[in-house]
C-alpha positions as CSV (number, residue, x, y, z in Angstrom):
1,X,19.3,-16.5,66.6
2,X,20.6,-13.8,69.6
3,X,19.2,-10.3,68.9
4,X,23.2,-9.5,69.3
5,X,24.4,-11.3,66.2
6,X,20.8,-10.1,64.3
7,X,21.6,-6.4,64.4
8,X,25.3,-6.8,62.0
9,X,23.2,-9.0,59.7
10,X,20.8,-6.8,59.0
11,X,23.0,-4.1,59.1
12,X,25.3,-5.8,56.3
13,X,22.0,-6.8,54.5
14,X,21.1,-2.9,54.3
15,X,24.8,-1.6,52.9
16,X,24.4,-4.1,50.3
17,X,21.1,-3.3,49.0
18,X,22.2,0.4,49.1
19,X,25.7,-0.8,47.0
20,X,23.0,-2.2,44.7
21,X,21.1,0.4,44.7
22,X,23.8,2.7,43.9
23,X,25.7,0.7,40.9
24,X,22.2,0.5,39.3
25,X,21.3,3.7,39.2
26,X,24.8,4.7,37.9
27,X,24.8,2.1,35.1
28,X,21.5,3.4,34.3
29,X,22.0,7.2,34.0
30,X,25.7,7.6,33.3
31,X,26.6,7.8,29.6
32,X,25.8,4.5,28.1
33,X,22.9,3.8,26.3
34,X,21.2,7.6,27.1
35,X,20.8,10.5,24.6
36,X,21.3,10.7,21.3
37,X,24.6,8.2,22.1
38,X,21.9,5.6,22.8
39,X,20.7,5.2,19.7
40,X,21.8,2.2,17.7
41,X,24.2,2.7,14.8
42,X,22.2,2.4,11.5
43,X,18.7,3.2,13.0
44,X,17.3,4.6,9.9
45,X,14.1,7.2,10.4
46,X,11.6,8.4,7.3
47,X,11.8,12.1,6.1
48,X,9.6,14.0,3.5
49,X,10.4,17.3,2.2
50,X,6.8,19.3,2.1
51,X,8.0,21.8,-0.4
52,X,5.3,21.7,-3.6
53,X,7.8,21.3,-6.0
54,X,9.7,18.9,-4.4
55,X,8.3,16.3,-2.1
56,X,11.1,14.0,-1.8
57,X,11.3,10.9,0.2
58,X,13.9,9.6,2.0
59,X,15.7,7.7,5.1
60,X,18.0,9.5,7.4
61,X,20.1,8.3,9.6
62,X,18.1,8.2,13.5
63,X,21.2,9.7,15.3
64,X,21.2,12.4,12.8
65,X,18.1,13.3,12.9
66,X,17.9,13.8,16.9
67,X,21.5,15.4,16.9
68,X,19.5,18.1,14.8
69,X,16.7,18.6,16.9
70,X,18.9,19.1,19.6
71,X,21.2,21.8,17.7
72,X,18.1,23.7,16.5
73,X,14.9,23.0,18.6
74,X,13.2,25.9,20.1
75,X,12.0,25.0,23.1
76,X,9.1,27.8,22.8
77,X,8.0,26.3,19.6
78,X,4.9,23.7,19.3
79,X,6.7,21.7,16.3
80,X,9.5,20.5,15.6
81,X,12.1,22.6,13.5
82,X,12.2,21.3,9.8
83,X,15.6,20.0,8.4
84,X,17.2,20.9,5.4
85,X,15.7,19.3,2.4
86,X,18.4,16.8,1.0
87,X,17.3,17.5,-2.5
88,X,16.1,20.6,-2.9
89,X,18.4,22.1,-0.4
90,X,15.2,24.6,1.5
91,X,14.1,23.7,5.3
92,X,10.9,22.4,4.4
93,X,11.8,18.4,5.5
94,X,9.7,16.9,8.1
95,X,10.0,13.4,10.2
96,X,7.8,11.0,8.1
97,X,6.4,7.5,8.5
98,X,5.8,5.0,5.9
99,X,2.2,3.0,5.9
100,X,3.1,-0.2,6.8
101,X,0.5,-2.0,5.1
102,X,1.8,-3.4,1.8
103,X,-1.1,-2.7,-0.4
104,X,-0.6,1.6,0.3
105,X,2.8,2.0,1.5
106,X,3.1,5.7,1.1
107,X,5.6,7.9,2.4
108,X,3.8,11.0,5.1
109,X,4.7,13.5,7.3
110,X,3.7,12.2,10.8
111,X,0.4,13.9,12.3
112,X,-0.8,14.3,9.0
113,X,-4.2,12.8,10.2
114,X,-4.8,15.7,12.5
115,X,-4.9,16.5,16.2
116,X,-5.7,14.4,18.6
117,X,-5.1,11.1,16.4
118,X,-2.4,9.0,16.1
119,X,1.1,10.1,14.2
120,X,1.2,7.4,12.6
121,X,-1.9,7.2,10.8
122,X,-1.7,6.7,7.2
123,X,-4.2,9.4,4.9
124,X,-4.4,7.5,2.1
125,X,-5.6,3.9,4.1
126,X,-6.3,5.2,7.3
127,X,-4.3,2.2,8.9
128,X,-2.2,2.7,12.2
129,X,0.7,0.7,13.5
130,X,0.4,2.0,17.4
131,X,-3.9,1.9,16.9
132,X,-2.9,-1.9,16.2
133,X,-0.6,-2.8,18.6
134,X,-2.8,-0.9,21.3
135,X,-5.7,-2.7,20.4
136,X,-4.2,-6.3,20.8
137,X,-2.5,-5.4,23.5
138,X,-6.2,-4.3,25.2
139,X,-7.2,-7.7,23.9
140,X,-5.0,-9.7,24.8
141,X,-4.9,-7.9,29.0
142,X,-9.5,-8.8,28.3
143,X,-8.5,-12.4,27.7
144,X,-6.5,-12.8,30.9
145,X,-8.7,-11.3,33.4
């Protein structure tokens, strides 16, 4: 091909690539599917009230609970803020997981393991759903090499 009919080619190639570029990176960061907006309808989350005399244990609504944390995070503080106890009405709630294996099954506050472990860890059966999945995927990248 001439080196006179190269230099529009690649020319056009380049302004498409940038158009590309451009309707990507707007798709990606403009409104949908980012913030708490992003977050499925009817993603439910665990909560546990750490007040003595009430310990309840319930699901909240995902959405909810991150439109909170926006509203009342301080961004000074190391912990979350807690929410408003659904039972007993005092701000003594915290995000929670529930063990998934089925002979424990226990409601806890996440981190309840201590530092430098995983949130998820369950204190009654010591079990860990991100440990887990860590682990076979470590496996699974020893198998292929």
């Amino acid at each position: 091909m001439e080196e006179s009919k190269k230099k529009p080619i690649m020319i056009g190639v380049i302004i498409v690539c940038i158009a590309v570029a451009g309707i990507i990176t707007y798709s990606r960061y403009s409104g949908s599917g980012g913030g708490v907006d992003g977050i499925p309808e009817g993603e439910m989350i665990w909560v546990k009230c750490n007040n003595p005399n009430c310990k309840a244990e319930y699901q909240m609504s995902a959405r909810a609970y991150h439109k909170y944390m926006l509203e009342n995070a301080n961004p000074m503080a190391p912990t979350a803020p807690p929410l408003i106890c659904k039972e007993c009405g005092e701000p003594s709630a915290y995000r929670a997981e529930k063990c998934e294996n089925p002979d424990c099954g226990i409601v806890f506050i996440q981190g309840s393991s201590g530092p430098g472990d995983f949130a998820d860890r369950c204190p009654k059966c010591g079990q860990s759903a991100t440990e887990k999945s860590r682990n076979r995927r470590k496996a699974a990248m020893e198998a292929g090499e």
